[in-house]
C-alpha positions as CSV (number, residue, x, y, z in Angstrom):
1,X,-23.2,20.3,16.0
2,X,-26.6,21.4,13.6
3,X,-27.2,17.4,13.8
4,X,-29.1,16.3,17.3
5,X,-30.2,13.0,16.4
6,X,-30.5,11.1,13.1
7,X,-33.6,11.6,10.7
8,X,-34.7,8.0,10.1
9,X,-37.8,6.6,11.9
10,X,-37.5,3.0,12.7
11,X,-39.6,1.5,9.4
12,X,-38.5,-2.1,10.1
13,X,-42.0,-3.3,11.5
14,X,-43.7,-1.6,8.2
15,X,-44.5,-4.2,5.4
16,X,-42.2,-1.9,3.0
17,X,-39.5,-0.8,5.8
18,X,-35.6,-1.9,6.9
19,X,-33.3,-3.3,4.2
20,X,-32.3,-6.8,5.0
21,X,-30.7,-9.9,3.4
22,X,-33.8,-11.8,1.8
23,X,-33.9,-15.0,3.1
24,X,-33.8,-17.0,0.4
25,X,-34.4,-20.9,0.7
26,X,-31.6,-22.0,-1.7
27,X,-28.7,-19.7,-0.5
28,X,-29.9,-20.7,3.2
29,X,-29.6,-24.5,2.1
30,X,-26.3,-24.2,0.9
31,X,-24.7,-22.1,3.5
32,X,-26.0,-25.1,6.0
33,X,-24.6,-27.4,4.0
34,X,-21.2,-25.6,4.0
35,X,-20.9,-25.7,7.6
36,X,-21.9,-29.4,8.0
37,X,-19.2,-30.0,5.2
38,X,-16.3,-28.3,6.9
39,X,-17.7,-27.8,10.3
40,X,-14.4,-26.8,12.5
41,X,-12.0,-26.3,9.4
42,X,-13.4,-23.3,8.6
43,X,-11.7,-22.0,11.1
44,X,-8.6,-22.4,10.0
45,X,-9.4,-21.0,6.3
46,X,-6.9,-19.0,4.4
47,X,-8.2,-15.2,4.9
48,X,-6.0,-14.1,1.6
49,X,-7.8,-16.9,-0.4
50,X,-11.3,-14.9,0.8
51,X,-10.0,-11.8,0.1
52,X,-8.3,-12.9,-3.8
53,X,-11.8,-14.3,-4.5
54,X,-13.9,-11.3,-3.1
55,X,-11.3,-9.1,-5.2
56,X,-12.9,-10.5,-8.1
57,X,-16.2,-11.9,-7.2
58,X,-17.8,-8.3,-6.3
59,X,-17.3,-6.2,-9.3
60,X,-17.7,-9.0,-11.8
61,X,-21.2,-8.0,-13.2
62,X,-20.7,-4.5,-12.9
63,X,-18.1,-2.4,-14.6
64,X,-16.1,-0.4,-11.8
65,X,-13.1,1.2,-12.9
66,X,-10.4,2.5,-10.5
67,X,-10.1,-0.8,-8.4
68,X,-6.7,-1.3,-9.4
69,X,-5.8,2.1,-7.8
70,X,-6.0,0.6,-4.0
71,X,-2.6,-0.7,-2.6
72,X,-4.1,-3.0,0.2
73,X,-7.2,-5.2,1.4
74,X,-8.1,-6.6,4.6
75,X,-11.0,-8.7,6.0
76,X,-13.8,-6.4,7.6
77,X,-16.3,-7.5,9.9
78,X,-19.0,-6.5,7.9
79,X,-19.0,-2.8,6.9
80,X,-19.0,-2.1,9.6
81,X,-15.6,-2.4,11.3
82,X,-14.1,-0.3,8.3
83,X,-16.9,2.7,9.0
84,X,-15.8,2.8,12.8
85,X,-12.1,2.7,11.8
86,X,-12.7,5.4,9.5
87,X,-14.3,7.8,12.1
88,X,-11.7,7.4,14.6
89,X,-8.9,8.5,12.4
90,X,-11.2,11.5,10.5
91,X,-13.3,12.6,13.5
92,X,-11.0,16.3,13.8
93,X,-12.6,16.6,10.0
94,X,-16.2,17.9,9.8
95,X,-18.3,14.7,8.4
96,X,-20.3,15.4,5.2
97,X,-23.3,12.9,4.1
98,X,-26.2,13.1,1.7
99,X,-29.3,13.3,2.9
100,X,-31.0,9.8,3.5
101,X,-27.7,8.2,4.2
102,X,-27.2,4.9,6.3
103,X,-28.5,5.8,9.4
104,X,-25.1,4.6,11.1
105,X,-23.1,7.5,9.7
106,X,-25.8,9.6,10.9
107,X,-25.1,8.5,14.8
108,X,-21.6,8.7,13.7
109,X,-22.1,12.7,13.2
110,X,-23.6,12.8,16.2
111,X,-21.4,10.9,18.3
112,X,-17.9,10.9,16.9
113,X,-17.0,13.9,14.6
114,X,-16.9,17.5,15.8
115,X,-19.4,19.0,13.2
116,X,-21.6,17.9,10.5
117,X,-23.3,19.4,7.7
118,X,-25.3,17.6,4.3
119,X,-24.1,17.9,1.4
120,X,-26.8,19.2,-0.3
121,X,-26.6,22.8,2.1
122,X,-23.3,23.7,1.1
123,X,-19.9,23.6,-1.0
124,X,-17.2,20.6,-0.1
125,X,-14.3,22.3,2.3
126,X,-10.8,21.3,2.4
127,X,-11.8,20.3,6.1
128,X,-14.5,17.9,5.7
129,X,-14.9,14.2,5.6
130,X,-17.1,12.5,3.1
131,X,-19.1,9.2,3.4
132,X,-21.2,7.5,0.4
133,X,-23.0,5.2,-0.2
134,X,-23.0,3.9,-3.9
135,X,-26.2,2.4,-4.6
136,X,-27.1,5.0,-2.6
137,X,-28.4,4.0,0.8
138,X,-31.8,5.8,0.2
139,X,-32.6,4.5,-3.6
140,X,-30.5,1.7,-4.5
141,X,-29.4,3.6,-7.2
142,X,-26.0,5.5,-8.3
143,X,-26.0,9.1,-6.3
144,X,-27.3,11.7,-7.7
145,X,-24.4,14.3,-8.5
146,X,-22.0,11.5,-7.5
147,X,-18.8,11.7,-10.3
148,X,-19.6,16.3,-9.1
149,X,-19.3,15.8,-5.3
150,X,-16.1,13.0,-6.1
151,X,-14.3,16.0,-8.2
152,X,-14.7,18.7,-5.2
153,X,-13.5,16.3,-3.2
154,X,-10.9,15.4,-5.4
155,X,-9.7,19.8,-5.7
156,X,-10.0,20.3,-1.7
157,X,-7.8,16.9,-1.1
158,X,-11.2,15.4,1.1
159,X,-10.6,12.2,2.0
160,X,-13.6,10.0,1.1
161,X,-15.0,6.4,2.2
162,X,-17.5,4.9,-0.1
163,X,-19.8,2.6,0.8
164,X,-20.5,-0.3,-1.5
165,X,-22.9,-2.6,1.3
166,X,-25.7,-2.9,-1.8
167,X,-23.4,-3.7,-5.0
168,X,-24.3,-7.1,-5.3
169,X,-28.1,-6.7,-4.9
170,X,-27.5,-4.8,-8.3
171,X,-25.9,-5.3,-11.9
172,X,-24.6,-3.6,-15.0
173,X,-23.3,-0.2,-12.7
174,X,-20.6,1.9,-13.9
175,X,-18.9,3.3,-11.4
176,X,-15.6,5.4,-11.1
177,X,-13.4,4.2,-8.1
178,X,-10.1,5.8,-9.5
179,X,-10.8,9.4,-7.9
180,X,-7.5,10.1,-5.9
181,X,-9.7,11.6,-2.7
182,X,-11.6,8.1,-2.8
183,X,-9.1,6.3,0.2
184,X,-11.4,3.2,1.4
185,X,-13.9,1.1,-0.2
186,X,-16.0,-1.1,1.8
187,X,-18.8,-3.9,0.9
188,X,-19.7,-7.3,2.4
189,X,-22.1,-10.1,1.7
190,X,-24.5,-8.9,4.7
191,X,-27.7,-7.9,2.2
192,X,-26.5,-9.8,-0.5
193,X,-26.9,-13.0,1.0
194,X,-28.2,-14.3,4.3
195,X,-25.5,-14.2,6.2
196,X,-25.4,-11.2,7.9
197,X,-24.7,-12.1,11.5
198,X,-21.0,-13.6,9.9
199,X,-20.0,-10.2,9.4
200,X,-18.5,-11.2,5.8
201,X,-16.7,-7.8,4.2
202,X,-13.7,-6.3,2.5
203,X,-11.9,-3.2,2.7
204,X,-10.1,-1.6,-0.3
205,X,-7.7,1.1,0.7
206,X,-5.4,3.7,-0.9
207,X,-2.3,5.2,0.6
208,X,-2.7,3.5,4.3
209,X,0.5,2.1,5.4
210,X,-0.2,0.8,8.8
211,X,-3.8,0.7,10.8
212,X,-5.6,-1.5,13.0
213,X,-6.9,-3.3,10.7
214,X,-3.8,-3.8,8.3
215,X,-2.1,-5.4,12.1
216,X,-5.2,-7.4,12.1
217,X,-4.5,-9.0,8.6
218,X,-0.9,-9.0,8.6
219,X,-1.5,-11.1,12.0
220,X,-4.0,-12.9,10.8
221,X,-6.0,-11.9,13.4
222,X,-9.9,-12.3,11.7
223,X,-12.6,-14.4,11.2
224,X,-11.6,-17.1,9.5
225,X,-14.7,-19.0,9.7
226,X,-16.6,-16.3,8.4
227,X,-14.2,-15.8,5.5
228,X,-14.4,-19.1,4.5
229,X,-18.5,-19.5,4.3
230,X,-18.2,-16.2,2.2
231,X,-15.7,-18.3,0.3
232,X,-18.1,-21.6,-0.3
233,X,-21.1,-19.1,-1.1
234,X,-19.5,-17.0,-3.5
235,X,-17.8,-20.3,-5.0
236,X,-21.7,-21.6,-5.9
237,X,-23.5,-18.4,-6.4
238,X,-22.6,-15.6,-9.1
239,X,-22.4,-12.0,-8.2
240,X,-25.9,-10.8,-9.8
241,X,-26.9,-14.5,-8.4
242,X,-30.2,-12.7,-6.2
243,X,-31.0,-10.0,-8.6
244,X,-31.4,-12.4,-11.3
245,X,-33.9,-14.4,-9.0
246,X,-35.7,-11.6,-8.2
247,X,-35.4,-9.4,-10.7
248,X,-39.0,-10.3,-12.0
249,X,-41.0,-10.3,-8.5
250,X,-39.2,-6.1,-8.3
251,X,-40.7,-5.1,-11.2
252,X,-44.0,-6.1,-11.2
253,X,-44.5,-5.8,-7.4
254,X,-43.4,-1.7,-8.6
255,X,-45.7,-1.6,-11.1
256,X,-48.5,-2.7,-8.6
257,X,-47.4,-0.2,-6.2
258,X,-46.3,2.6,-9.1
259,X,-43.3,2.9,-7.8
260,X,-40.0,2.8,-9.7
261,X,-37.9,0.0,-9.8
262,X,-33.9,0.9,-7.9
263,X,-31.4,-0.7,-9.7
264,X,-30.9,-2.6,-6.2
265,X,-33.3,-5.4,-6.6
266,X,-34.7,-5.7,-3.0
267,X,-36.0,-1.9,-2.7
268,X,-38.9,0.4,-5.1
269,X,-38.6,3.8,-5.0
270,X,-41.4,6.3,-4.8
271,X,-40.9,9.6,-6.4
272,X,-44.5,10.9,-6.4
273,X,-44.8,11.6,-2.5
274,X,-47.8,8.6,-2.3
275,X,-45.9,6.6,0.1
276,X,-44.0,9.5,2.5
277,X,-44.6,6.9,6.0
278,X,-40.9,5.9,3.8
279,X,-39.5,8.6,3.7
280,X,-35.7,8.3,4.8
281,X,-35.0,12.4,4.7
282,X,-34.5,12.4,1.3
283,X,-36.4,13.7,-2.1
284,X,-38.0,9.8,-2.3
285,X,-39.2,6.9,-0.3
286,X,-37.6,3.8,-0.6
287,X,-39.9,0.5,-0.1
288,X,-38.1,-2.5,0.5
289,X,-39.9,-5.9,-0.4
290,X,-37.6,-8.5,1.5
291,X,-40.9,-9.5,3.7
292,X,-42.3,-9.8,0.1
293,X,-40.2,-12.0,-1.9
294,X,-40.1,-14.2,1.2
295,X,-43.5,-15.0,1.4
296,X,-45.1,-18.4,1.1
């Protein structure tokens, strides 16, 4: 194992650090009043009705291509549950990540999988595992080299899970979902809106016939209640609902800083080395401004 320990300081005290929801007044009100509304009922909400309009809902601002390739969907507790159900049946594989990736994976390659290695020091090998994140965990943006690394993974037969937790903090992406190797797709409503102790998610998949999760959904055997407030939100707020609202407040808080604006409206990114106390292991330095678009 070349990885000991992940690479990521803890930045969630700094004024710029962490990625969180933003805790927006208006999306708070509303998801109050959707509890007071249908209090215990929610509990007995339809998962497949969550998971028909989260089908939809996500990639409606964007254009993503390749969706229609999955065969199945299940409720996900957040991310989350799909990431650790994804190392325990690829953990014999060695686990490949960019550099600046979630910091969970990075445990992950510690903890779970037999050997690691970045992608950026070396060629994609019919034995490794891929994780992404697209917008890219450390820039908000579309990976660099992404549609390359897909197509190696795509001749060696790697099996990859890509990571879409920051899609709807975004709009206007083109992304290609339709790569064969590409077998789970994951995002939830966590950073989108502030809800992320609900653990609200989705899981696309490709090719699974039967796991843990499938038993959970053909059991119905989730979260209702949480599947129904993602429900109610999505219902009153449109997909590019918080980057439209803060859209603005990004760019000129950027162009105070001189950082660049991610196409992930909570974050700037620094490309000129002046803010490196950011740094996430990667070429930049991402600067998150959720303590800033929340202040009075």
């Amino acid at each position: 194992m070349v990885l000991k320990k992940h690479n990521i300081p803890d930045l969630k005290k700094k004024p710029y650090g962490g990625a969180w929801c933003i805790e927006d007044f208006e999306q708070n009100n509303h998801l109050f009043n959707i509890i007071d509304e249908h209090s215990h009922s929610l509990a007995d909400f339809e998962s497949d009705l969550f998971l028909e309009e989260y089908s939809k809902w996500f990639p409606s601002t964007h254009k993503i291509s390749g969706l229609g390739t999955f065969d199945g969907k299940t409720v996900s507790q957040g991310t989350t549950e799909s990431f650790d159900k994804w190392y325990q049946v690829t953990n014999h594989r060695r686990l490949r990540l960019l550099r600046g990736e979630y910091f969970y994976h990075q445990i992950a390659a510690r903890e779970v999988y037999k050997s690691f290695k970045w992608i950026e020091d070396g060629p994609i090998e019919k034995d490794d595992v891929v994780i992404v994140s697209c917008p890219f965990a450390d820039t908000g943006n579309i990976p660099d080299d992404f549609e390359k690394i897909m197509n190696s993974c795509e001749k060696q037969q790697v099996p990859v899970l890509v990571d879409m937790a920051y899609i709807n903090l975004a709009k206007g992406l083109s992304i290609d979902l339709s790569y064969q190797c590409i077998k789970v797709v994951t995002t939830s409503l966590s950073k989108v809106f502030p809800v992320p102790h609900y653990r609200i998610g989705i899981r696309f998949t490709k090719g699974i016939d039967d796991d843990l999760m499938i038993a959970y959904q053909q059991n119905q055997y989730v979260n209702k209640f949480s599947c129904g407030l993602g429900y109610y939100m999505m219902d009153k707020f449109g997909a590019d609902h918080t980057f439209e609202k803060y859209r603005q407040k990004q760019i000129e808080l950027c162009e105070k800083l001189s950082v660049e604006p991610s196409a992930c409206v909570l974050f700037g990114i620094d490309r000129n080395g002046k803010y490196n106390e950011y740094s996430r292991g990667g070429n930049t330095n991402r600067l998150c401004f959720r303590k800033q678009f929340t202040k009075n």
